[in-house]
C-alpha positions, 0 to 999 in steps of 0.5 A: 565715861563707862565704867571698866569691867573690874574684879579684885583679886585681894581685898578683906573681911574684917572678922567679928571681934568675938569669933575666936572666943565664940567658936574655938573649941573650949579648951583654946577659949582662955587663949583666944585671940582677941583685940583690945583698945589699949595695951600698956597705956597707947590707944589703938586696935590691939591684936593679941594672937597667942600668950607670951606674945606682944600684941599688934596695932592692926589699925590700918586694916580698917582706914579706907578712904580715911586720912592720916588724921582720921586714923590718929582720931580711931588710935583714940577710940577704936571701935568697929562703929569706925571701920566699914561694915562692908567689912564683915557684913556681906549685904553692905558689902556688895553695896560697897562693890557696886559703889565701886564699880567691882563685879567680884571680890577675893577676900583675904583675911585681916586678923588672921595674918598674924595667925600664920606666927603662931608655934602651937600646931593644933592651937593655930589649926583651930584658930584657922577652922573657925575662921574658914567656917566663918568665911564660907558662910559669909562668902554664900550669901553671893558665891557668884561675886564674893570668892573667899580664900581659907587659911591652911595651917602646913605644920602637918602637910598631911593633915592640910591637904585633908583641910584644902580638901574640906575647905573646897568643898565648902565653896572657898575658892583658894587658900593663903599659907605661909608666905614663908615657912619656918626655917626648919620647915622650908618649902622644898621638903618632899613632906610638902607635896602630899599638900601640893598634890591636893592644892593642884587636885581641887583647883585652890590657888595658894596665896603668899600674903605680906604680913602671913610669914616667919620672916616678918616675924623679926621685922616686926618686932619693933618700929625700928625694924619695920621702918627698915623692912619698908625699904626693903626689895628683897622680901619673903615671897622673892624667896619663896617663888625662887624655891618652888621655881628652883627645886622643882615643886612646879615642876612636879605640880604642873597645874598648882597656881601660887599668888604673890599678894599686896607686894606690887609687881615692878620687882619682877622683871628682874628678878625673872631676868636673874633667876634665868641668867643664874639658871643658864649660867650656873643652874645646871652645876647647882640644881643638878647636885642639890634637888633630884627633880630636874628642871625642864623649862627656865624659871621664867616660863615656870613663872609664867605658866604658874605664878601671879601677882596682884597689885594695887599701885604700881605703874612701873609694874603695869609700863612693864608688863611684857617683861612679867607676863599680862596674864600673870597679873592681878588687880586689886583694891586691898577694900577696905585698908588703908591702901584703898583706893576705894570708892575711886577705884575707876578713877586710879584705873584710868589714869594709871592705864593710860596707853594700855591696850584694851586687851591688856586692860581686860585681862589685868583687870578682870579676865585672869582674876575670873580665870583663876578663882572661877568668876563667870564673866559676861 
């Protein structure tokens, strides 16, 4: 059976373990991040972001392909010897590509979603720097097939649409910021567009990435909490996409391109459905008193003109793709985390695609992903 043309539109590096402390600026060195293989007597890969912050097991950032009890084993003597090295060495990583049938790979983060929590402007700013240099230089040993996203810190919006800038012309091919802002900073504040002008100028999609906004802060903050939040619907990137749709960002921003990523996509056919019956029934008396740009289009249209998501295993997603929108799609592998289907990627598609329409199939698989991020495909 020929292998169907893929390109991942999220999967991760898993960053070099010494990258903090090797390459930020010497004042931050004492408070680095860095991981460490026990916090108060529990095994695991513990992610410290900042002091006077509890760590976090990250362990699940480095299981592809490993089974529940492979990971229990890694708990007890977590080392990179135990994570692929596709990871964070880019000539293993085409090998891992190729092995799995993919042409182009998105790279997110790993360690640096948690970064997103961090209060202290220039220290989050500079954790953020090296690690863009870090993936530019990672992603120019094959540009053609390896498109990295930068992080942007927004405390200063000014200052992140300088750093959007700097980041595009270093080769990185979109960026990942906030999925949801501080409460005293939310995203309908004109500050912000100074940055989303920039966003918009350079052709830098913006990611909404599960894990990389204040709202999880809270849900995770213990085991109780994050067993709850697994339930959840509602999540932080609903909340956001409702604002820039609402209050009129992508009105103002025609051309900037925003990803919902690692969050599936069934929940959006109702939530378009909504966001267009509240809009028709009571967007004008609401939007009219509330923000002074005026909408001209239902949110879904803004939607589909605008807003993507990727997906990794979602069936009901792709059985309703009509009602979201095919070219709104994104696949992805989520390589090389737990979530993985790798290196049985083409096997999933085939079954979860079944009945699809080969015009459909391209366009989810490849053909947004390469329009979006500027992949050449044959």
């Amino acid at each position: 059976m020929p292998q169907t043309l893929l390109i991942d539109a999220d999967s991760h590096v898993s960053e070099p373990l010494n990258l903090w402390r090797e390459r930020l600026p010497v004042k931050y060195r004492d408070i680095a991040p860095h991981m460490e293989t026990e916090y108060e007597g529990r095994p695991g890969a513990w992610w410290f972001i900042e002091p006077d912050r509890q760590p976090h097991n990250v362990i699940l950032g480095f299981g592809a392909n490993k089974s529940l009890e492979e990971l229990h084993k890694l708990l007890n003597s977590f080392s990179y010897a135990g994570a692929h090295r596709g990871g964070w060495d880019p000539a293993q990583r085409l090998k891992d590509m190729d092995q799995d049938g993919v042409a182009g790979d998105v790279l997110y983060t790993t360690l640096g979603f948690r970064m997103f929590w961090i209060k202290d402007a220039g220290f989050q700013r500079a954790c953020f720097q090296v690690y863009n240099d870090w993936l530019a230089e990672f992603c120019a040993a094959a540009p053609k097939r390896l498109k990295g996203l930068a992080l942007i810190s927004l405390y200063d919006p000014k200052q992140a649409a300088a750093d959007i800038a700097e980041c595009a012309k270093k080769g990185l091919a979109g960026a990942i910021v906030w999925a949801s802002p501080p409460e005293e900073l939310p995203f309908y504040l004109e500050s912000y567009d100074p940055f989303w002008a920039a966003a918009q100028e350079h052709s830098m999609p913006l990611s909404l990435h599960e894990f990389a906004g204040f709202r999880w802060v809270d849900w995770d903050s213990n085991a109780k909490k994050r067993t709850i939040a697994a339930g959840i619907n509602s999540h932080e990137v609903e909340s956001t996409f409702a604002t820039l749709i609402m209050s009129g960002v992508l009105e103002r921003f025609p051309r900037l391109k925003v990803v919902s990523a690692e969050l599936n996509c069934g929940w959006l056919p109702y939530f378009l459905r909504r966001l267009d019956e509240r809009f028709e029934t009571r967007g004008a008396r609401v939007h009219g008193s509330a923000f002074p740009t005026a909408l001209t289009m239902k949110p879904s249209e803004y939607f589909r003109r605008q807003l993507y998501a990727t997906f990794i295993d979602d069936r009901f997603g792709i059985d309703h793709r009509d009602d979201i929108g095919v070219e709104n799609l994104l696949w992805s592998s989520d390589f090389p985390h737990s979530a993985t289907f790798w290196p049985h990627s083409q096997e999933k598609i085939a079954e979860d695609f079944r009945g699809v329409g080969e015009a459909d199939r391209s366009k989810i698989l490849a053909q947004n992903t390469a329009s979006l991020y500027g992949f050449e495909v044959n």
